[in-house]
Structures are given as C-alpha cells and as structure tokens.
C-alpha positions as CSV (number, residue, x, y, z in Angstrom):
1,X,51.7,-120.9,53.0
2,X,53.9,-119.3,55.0
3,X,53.2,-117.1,58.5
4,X,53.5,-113.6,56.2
5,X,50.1,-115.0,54.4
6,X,48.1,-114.9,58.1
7,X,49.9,-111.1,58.7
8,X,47.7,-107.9,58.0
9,X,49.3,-105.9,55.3
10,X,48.4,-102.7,57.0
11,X,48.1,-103.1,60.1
12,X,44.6,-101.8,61.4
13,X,44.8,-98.5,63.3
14,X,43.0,-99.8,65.8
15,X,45.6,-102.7,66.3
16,X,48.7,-100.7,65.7
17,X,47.5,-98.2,68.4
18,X,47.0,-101.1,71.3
19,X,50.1,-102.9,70.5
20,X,52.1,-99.7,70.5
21,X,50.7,-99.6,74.3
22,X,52.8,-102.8,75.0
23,X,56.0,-103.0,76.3
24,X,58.5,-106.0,77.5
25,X,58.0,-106.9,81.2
26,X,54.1,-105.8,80.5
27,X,52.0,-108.5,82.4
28,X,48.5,-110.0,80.7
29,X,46.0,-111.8,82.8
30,X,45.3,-115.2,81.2
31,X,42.8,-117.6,82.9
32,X,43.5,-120.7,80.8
33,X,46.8,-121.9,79.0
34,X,46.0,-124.0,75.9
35,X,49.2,-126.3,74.4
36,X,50.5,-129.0,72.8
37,X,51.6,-132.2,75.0
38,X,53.4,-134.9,73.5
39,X,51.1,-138.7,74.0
40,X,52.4,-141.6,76.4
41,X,54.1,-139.2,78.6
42,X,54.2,-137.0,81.8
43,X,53.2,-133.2,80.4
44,X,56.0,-130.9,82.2
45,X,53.8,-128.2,81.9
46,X,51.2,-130.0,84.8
47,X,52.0,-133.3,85.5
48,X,49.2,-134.9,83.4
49,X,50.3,-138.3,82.2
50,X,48.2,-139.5,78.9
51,X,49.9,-142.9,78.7
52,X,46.7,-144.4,76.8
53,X,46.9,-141.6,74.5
54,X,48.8,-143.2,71.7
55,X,51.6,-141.4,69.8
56,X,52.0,-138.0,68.5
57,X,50.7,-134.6,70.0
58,X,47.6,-134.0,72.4
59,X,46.1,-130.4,72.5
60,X,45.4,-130.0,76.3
61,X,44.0,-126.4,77.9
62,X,44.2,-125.9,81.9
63,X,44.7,-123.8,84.2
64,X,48.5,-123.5,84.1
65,X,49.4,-120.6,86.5
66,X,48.5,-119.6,90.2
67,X,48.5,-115.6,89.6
68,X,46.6,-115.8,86.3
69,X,49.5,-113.7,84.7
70,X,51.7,-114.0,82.2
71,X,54.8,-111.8,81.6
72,X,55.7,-110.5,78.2
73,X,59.3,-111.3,77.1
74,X,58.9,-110.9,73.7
75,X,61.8,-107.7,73.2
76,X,59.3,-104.4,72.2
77,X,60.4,-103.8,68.8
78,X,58.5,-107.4,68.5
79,X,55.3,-106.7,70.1
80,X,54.8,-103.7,67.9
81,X,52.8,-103.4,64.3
82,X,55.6,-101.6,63.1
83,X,59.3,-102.7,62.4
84,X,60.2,-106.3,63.3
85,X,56.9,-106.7,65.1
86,X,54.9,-106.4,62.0
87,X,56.1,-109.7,60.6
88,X,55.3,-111.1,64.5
89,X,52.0,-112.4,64.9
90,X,52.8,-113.8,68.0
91,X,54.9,-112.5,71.5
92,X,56.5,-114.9,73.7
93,X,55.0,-115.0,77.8
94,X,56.1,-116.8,80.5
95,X,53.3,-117.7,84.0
96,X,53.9,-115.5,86.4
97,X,54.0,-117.9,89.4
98,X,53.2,-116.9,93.7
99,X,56.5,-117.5,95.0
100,X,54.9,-118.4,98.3
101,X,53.2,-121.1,96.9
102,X,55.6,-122.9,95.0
103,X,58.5,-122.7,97.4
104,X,59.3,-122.4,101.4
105,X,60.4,-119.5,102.4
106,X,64.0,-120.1,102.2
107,X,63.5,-120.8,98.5
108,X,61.3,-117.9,98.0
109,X,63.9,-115.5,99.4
110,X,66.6,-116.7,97.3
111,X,64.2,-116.6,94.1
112,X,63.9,-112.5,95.5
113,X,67.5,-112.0,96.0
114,X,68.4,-113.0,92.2
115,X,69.8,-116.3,93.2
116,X,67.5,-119.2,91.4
117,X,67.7,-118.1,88.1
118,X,65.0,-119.4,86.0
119,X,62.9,-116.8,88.1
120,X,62.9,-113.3,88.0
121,X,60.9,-111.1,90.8
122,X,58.2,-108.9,90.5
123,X,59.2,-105.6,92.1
124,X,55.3,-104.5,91.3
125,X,53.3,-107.4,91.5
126,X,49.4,-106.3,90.5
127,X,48.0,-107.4,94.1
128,X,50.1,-105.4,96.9
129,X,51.8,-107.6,99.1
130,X,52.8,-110.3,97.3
131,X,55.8,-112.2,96.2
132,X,55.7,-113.3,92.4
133,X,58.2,-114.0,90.0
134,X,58.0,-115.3,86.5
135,X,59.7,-118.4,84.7
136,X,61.9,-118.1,82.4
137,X,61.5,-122.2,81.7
138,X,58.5,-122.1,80.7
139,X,57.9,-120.1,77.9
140,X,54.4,-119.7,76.3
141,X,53.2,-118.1,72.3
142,X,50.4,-115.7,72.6
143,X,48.9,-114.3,69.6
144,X,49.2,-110.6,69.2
145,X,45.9,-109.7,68.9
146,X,45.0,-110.6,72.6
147,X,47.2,-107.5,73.1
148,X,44.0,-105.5,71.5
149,X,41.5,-106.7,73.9
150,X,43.7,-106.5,76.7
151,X,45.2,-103.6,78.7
152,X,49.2,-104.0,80.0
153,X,49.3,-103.9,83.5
C-alpha cells in the first residue's frame, strides 16, 4: 500500500473548494501537537525524557506551542486538490512561537530584524500587538483535511 491508496480519486467539491482557500504563510490554530518521540531519550520537541520507556518510538501529544498557531510552509501548488497537491495528503507547519516569551528582548529584536534565522517574523500576527515568529526547525505534518474544517487566518 502506498500513500496514493489513502488519496481521494476525485477530490470532493467540498474539499477542493477549502483547500483552494489556503495559501503558503496561511496560519491554523492548533491546540495540541501529537508526534513521534524516540524511547530512552530527551524529546527536542519539549524536553520530556522517557528513559524507562524502552527502545523504539513513543506517540506523545502536548501542548507544543505558546500562540496555538502553526504556519503553513508547505509551497501552494501542495496544499491544493489539484496539480501536485492532489497526490499530498499532508502540508508541512511549523509553531508559531511569542518571541517575547522565548527570548529577552535583545534576542527578540534580532529574531525581527532577520538576523536569527531559524525564525521568520510575523508582520500580521492574529492578536495586535504582538511579536511572533515561526520556526523553521521545527517542522510539523498536518493532514490536509484539517484545512476543511478550518479557516486560514
């Protein structure tokens, strides 16, 4: 079995119509990040250590990100139920992160100006005011079909 056995052969209007709505950048809120982390070791994703655990993989779900974001970097022509994107059931999202919160303020300034680059900086974060930026070291999978339920932001 191969991933073109899972794909829809049409796509539903209804699912081609919301995923045509998506774009590259587009944020999606997510409230909890599912994965999975490799036994008897420190998870680089949130510090958990599962030394106990044995070997192999551990499925672990938490709440991985302070904005509840995730950015879409997926390029377009793969987010979409036509062209490439119809043989992608999955688009590619990094966390969004509060820059405030995860540096000083020297730090978060130089994440704005360009200049730590595993982060790039919302120009139009959803809540005014803010400073966020998503990272690029942390990529995520999302299935395509949270794209239906959800609206790009």
């Amino acid at each position: 079995m191969t991933v073109d056995n899972l794909l829809p052969d049409p796509w539903p209007e209804e699912a081609v119509a919301a995923l045509d709505m998506w774009r590259q950048g587009h944020l999606i809120r997510v409230n909890l990040g599912t994965w999975l982390a490799t036994a008897r070791r420190v998870d680089p994703v949130t510090g958990d250590n599962f030394p106990e655990h044995g070997h192999g993989l551990l499925a672990s779900a938490a709440d991985i990100c302070d904005t509840a974001y995730f950015a879409v970097v997926s390029q377009t022509c793969d987010i979409a139920a036509a062209g490439p994107g119809r043989r992608h059931p999955f688009v590619q999202v990094c966390p969004v992160r509060d820059l405030e919160a995860v540096f000083d303020s020297q730090k978060a300034r130089q994440a704005r100006n360009g200049e730590i680059v595993e982060y790039v900086y919302l120009t139009m974060p959803p809540v005014p005011g803010k400073e966020w930026g998503h990272r690029f070291t942390h990529l995520g999978t999302a299935q395509q079909r949270i794209t239906r339920w959800e609206q790009p932001r």
